[in-house]
C-alpha positions as CSV (number, residue, x, y, z in Angstrom):
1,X,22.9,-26.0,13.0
2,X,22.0,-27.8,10.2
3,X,20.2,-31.1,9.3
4,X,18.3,-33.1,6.3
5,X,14.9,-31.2,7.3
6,X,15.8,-27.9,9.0
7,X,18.5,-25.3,8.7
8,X,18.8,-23.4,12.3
9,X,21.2,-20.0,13.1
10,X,21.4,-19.6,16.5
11,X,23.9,-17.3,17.0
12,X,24.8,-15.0,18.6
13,X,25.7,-13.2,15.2
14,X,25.0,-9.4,13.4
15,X,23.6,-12.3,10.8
16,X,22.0,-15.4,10.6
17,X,22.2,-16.4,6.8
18,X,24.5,-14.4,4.4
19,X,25.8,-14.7,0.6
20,X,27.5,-12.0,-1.9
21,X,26.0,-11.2,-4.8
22,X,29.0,-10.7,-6.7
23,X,29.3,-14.2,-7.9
24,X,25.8,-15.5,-7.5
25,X,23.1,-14.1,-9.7
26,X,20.0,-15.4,-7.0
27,X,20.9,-14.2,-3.3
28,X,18.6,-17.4,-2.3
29,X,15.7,-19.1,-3.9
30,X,13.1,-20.4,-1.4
31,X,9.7,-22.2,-1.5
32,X,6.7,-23.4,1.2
33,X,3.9,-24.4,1.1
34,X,2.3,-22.1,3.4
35,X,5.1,-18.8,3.2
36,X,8.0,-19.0,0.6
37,X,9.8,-16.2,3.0
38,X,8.5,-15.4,6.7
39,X,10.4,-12.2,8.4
40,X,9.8,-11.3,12.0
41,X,11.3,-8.2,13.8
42,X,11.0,-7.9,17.9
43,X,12.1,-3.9,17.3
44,X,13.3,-3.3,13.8
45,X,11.3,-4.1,10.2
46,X,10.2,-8.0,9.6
47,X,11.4,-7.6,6.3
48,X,13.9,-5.2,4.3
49,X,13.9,-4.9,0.3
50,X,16.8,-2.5,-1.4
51,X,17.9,-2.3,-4.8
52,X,21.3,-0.3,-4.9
53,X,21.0,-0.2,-9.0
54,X,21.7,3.1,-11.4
55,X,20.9,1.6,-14.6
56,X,18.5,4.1,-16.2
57,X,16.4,1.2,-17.4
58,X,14.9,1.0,-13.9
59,X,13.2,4.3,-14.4
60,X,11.0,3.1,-17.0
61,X,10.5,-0.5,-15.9
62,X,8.0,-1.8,-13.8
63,X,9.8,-4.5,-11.8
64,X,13.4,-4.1,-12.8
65,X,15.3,-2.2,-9.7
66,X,12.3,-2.5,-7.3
67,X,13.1,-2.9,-4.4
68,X,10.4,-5.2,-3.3
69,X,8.2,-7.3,-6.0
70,X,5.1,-8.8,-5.4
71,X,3.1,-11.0,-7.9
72,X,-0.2,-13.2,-7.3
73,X,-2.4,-15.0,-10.0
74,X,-5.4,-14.4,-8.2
75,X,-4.6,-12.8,-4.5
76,X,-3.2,-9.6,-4.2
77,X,0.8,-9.2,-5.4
78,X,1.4,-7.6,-2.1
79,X,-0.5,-6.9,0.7
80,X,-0.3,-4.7,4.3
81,X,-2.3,-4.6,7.2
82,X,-1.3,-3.2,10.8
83,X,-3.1,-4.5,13.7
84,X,-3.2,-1.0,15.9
85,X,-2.4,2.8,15.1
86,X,-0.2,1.8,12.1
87,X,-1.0,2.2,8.6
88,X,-1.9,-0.4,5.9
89,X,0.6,1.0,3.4
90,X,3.1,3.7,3.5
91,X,5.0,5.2,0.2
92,X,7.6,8.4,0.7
93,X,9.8,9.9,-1.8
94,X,12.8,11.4,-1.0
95,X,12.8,13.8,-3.8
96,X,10.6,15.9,-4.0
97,X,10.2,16.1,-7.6
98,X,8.9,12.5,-7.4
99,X,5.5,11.4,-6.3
100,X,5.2,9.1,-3.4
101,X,2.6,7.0,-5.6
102,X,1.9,5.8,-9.2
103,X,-1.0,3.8,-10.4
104,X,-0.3,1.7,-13.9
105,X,-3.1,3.2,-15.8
106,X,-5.2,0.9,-18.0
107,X,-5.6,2.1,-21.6
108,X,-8.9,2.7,-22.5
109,X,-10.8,5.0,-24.9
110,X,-13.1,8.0,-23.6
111,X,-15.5,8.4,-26.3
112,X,-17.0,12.3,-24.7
113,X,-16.9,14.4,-21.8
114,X,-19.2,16.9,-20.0
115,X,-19.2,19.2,-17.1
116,X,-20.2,17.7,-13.5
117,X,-21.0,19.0,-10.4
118,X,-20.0,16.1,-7.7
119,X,-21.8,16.3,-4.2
120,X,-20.3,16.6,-1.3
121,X,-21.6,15.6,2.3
122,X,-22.5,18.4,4.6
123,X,-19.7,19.0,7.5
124,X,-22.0,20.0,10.4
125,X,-23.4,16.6,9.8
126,X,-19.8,14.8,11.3
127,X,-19.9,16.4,14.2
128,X,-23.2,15.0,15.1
129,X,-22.1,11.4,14.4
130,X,-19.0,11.8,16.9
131,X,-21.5,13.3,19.5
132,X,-23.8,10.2,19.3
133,X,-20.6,7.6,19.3
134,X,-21.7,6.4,15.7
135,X,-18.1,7.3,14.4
136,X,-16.4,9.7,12.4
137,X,-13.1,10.6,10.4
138,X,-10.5,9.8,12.5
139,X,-9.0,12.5,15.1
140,X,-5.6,11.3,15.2
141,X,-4.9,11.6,11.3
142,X,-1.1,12.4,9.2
143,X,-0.6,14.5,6.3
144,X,-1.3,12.6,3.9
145,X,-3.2,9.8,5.0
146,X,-6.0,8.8,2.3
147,X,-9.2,6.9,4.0
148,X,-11.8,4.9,2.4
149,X,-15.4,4.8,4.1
150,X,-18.4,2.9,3.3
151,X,-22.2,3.5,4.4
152,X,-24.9,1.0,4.5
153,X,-25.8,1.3,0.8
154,X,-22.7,-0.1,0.2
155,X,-21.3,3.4,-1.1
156,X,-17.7,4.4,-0.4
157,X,-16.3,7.8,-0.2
158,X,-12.6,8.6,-0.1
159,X,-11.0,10.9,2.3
160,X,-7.6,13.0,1.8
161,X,-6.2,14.6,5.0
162,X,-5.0,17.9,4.5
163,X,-3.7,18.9,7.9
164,X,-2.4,16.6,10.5
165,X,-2.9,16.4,14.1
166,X,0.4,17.9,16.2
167,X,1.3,20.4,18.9
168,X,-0.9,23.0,17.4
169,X,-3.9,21.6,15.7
170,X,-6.3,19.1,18.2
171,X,-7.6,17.0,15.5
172,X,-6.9,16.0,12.0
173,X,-8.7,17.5,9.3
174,X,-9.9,15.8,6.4
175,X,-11.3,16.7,2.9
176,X,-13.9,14.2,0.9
177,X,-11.8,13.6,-2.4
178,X,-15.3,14.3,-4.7
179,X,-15.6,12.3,-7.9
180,X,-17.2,12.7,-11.2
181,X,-20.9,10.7,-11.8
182,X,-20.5,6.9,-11.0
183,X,-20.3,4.6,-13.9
184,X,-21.0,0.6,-14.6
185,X,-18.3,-1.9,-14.7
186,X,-18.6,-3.8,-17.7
187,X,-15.2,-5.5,-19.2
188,X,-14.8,-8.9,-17.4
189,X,-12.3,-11.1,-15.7
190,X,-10.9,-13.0,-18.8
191,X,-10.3,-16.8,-17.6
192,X,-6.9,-17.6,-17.2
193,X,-5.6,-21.1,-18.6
194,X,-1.6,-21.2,-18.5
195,X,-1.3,-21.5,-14.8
């Protein structure tokens, strides 16, 4: 159902709103003010990015054959959140010569190096927190998972779990990722003019 304001699909139909891509370069181009695209799911995903490409350029390329691109001027390009047990973001690789991950690295020049030996907080001390209901890792952890606390000081600490809870293991168990000797931020923001 269609008007001058409004375009409405109410079925019942497999889909709502379809085109082919083999004679239009731009599936659909869409703008709001508030959401340019809003996807809801009662039982399946809210929304579904796929790229079915094999050119070899998309190995090398950082947005051509994604499939799902996010870009912000000043907010994050693309940002998750779950609301219960979920998790914030999820990355998997079906081969298993291909990390799940990959951070852009920034170029930047390491003038010299020299041997550290990071700190690490004392385990007995966890179990102690959990007893007095101040908090803890988290009991119900996955393979995986990678957790970011922060302490009063303002200090964070990040968290790798290295076994999973299941059928034969009670709790999770995680390892504190240690890190080299903090270091001052000093390159700024550069003020951006051709917005």
């Amino acid at each position: 159902m269609s008007s001058d304001n409004q375009y409405t699909a109410l079925g019942p139909a497999i889909i709502g709103f379809q085109t082919s891509a083999t004679e239009i370069d731009i599936g659909a181009d869409i703008e709001g003010r508030d959401f340019g695209v809003k996807g809801r799911s009662e039982k399946g995903t809210g929304v579904h990015g796929e790229c079915t490409t094999k050119d070899p350029r998309a190995r090398k390329s950082r947005e051509f054959g994604s499939g799902v691109v996010g870009s912000s001027a000043f907010g994050a390009g693309v940002y998750g959140e779950t609301t219960h047990s979920g998790r914030g973001g999820k990355f998997s690789s079906k081969n298993d010569a291909v990390p799940q991950l990959q951070l852009v690295p920034h170029l930047m020049r390491v003038p010299a190096k020299k041997p550290a030996s990071p700190e690490m907080f004392i385990p007995e001390v966890f179990d102690r927190l959990t007893e007095d209901g101040v908090g803890g890792l988290p009991k119900e952890g996955q393979g995986g998972d990678l957790l970011v606390t922060q302490d009063d000081r303002g200090f964070c600490t990040l968290w790798f779990c290295v076994q999973g809870m299941d059928g034969k293991h009670p709790a999770a168990q995680w390892s504190e990722v240690l890190l080299g000797t903090p270091i001052f931020g000093r390159a700024e923001i550069k003020e951006v003019h051709d917005l």
